[in-house]
N, C-alpha and C positions, 0 to 999 in steps of 0.2 A: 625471321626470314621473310622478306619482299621479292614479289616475284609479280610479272605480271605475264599474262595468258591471254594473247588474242582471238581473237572468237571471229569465225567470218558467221552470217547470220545469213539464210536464202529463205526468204520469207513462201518460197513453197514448197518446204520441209513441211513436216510436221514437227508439232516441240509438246511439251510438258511429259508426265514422268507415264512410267506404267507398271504392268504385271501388280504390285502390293502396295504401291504410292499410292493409290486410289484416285489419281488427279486425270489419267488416257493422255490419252492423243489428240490432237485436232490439228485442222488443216489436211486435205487431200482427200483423195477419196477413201481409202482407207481407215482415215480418222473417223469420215463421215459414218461409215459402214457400221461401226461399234458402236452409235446412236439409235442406229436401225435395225427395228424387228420385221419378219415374215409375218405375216397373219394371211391367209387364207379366207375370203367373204363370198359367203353364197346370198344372192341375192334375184328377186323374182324379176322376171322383166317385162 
């Protein structure tokens, strides 16, 4: 069976897989987010 499947693509989606595929998100800020940790820095001034 031959089929073909068009894909429209909006480059500011986010792509690649998640949840168990181990590969995330990226693109947006939401992709960004899951890159980034909180840390909390006390420092003298």
């Amino acid at each position: 069976m031959r089929g073909f499947s068009p894909q429209v693509v909006f480059p500011q989606t986010s792509w690649g897989g998640g949840k168990a595929s181990g590969i995330g998100r990226e693109l947006g800020s939401w992709g960004l987010s899951a890159f980034l940790g909180i840390k909390h820095i006390t420092a003298p001034r």
